[in-house]
Backbone bond lengths (Angstrom), bond angles and torsions (degrees), N, CA, C in turn:
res aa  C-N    CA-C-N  psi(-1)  N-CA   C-N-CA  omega(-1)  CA-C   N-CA-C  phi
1 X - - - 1.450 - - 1.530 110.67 -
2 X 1.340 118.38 -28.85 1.494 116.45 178.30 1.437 107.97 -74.22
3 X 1.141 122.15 -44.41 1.234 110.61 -170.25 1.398 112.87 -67.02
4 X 1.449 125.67 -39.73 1.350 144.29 168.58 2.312 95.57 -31.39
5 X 1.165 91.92 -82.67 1.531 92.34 -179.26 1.420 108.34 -55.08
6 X 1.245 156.65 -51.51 1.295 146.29 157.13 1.164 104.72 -2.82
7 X 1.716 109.88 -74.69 1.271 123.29 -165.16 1.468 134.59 -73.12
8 X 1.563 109.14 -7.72 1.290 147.76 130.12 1.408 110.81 -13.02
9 X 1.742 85.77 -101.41 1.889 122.02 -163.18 1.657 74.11 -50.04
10 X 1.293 125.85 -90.48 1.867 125.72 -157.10 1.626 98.85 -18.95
11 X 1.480 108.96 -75.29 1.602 99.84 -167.87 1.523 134.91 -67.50
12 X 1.441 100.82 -9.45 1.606 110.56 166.37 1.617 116.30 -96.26
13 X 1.712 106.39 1.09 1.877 98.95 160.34 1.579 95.45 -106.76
14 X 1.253 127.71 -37.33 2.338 99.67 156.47 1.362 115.49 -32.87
15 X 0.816 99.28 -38.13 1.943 104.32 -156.97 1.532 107.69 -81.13
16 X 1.528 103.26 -28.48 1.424 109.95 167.93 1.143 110.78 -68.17
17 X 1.487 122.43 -65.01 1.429 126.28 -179.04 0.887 139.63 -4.82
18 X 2.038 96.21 -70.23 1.162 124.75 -154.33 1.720 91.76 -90.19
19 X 0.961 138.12 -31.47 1.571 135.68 151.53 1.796 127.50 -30.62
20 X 1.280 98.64 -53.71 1.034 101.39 170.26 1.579 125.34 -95.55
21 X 1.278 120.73 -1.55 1.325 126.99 152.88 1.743 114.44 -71.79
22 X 1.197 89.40 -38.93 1.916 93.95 163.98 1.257 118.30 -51.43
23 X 1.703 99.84 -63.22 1.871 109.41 179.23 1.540 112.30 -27.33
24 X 1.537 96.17 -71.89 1.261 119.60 -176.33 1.471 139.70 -51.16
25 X 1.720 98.34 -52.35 1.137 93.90 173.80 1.749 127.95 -80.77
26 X 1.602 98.91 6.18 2.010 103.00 174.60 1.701 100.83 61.96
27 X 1.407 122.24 -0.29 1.154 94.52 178.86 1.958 110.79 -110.60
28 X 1.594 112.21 151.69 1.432 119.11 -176.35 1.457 104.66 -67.92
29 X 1.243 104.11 140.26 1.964 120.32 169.47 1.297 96.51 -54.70
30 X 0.823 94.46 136.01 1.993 120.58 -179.20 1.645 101.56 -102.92
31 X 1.908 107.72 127.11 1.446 100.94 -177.35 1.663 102.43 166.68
32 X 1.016 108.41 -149.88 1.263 107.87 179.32 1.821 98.69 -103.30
33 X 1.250 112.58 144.39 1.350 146.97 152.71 1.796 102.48 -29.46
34 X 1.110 115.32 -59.88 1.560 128.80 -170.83 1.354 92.53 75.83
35 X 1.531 152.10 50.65 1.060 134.57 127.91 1.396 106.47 109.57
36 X 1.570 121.44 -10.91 1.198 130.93 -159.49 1.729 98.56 -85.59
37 X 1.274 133.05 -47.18 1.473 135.00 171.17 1.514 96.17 105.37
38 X 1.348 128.44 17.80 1.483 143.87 143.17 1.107 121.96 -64.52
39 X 1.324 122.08 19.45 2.063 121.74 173.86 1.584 102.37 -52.86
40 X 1.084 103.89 166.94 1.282 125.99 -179.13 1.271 95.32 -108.69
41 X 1.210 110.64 -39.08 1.574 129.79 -162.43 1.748 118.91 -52.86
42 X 1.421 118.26 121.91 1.487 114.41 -161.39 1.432 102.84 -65.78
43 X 1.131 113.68 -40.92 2.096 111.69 169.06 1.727 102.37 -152.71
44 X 1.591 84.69 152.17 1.408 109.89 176.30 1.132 128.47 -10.12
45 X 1.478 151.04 -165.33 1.226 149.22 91.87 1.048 115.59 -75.22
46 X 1.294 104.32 173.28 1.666 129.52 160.03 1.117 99.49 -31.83
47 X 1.630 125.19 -110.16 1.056 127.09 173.11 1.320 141.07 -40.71
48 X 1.188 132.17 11.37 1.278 129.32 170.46 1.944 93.86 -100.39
49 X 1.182 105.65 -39.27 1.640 131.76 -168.21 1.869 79.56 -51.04
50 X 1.306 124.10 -75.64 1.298 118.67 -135.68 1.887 90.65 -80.12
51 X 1.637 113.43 -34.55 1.333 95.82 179.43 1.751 131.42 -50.89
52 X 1.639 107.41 -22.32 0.963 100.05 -159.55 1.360 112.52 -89.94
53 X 1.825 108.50 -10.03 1.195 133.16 151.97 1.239 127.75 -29.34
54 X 1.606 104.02 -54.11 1.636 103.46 -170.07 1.691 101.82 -89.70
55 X 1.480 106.86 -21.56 1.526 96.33 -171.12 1.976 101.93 -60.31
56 X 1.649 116.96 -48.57 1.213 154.31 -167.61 2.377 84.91 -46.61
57 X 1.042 87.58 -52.75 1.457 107.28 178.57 1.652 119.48 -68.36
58 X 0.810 128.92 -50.04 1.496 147.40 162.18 1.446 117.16 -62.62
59 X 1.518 122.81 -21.33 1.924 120.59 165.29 1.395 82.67 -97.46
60 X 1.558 149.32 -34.93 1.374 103.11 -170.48 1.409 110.96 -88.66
61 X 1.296 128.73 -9.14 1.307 131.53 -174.64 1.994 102.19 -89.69
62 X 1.420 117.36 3.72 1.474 136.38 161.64 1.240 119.88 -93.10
63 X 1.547 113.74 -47.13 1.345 109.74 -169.21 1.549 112.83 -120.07
């Protein structure tokens, strides 16, 4: 059980941290989009660029 809460308290003061390094520093988490089309990001990547390609490719080769 101790170690359990150790391992707790440790990952709920990251979690703080990184919150308030967010607050603070005003700047957006850098990462992937997750699909939502909410980038922050001024243009694509590569890879997001070509995925959306094949999806774009795959409904007309469906419908």
């Amino acid at each position: 059980m101790l170690y359990f809460l150790i391992t707790f308290l440790a990952m709920a003061a990251v979690i703080g941290l990184m919150a308030v390094g967010v607050i603070f520093g005003r700047k957006a988490i850098k990462g992937s989009c997750g699909g939502t089309g909410n980038c922050i990001c001024k243009e694509k990547c590569e890879t997001r660029k070509k995925w959306e390609a094949e999806q774009a490719a795959r409904l007309e080769h469906q419908g």
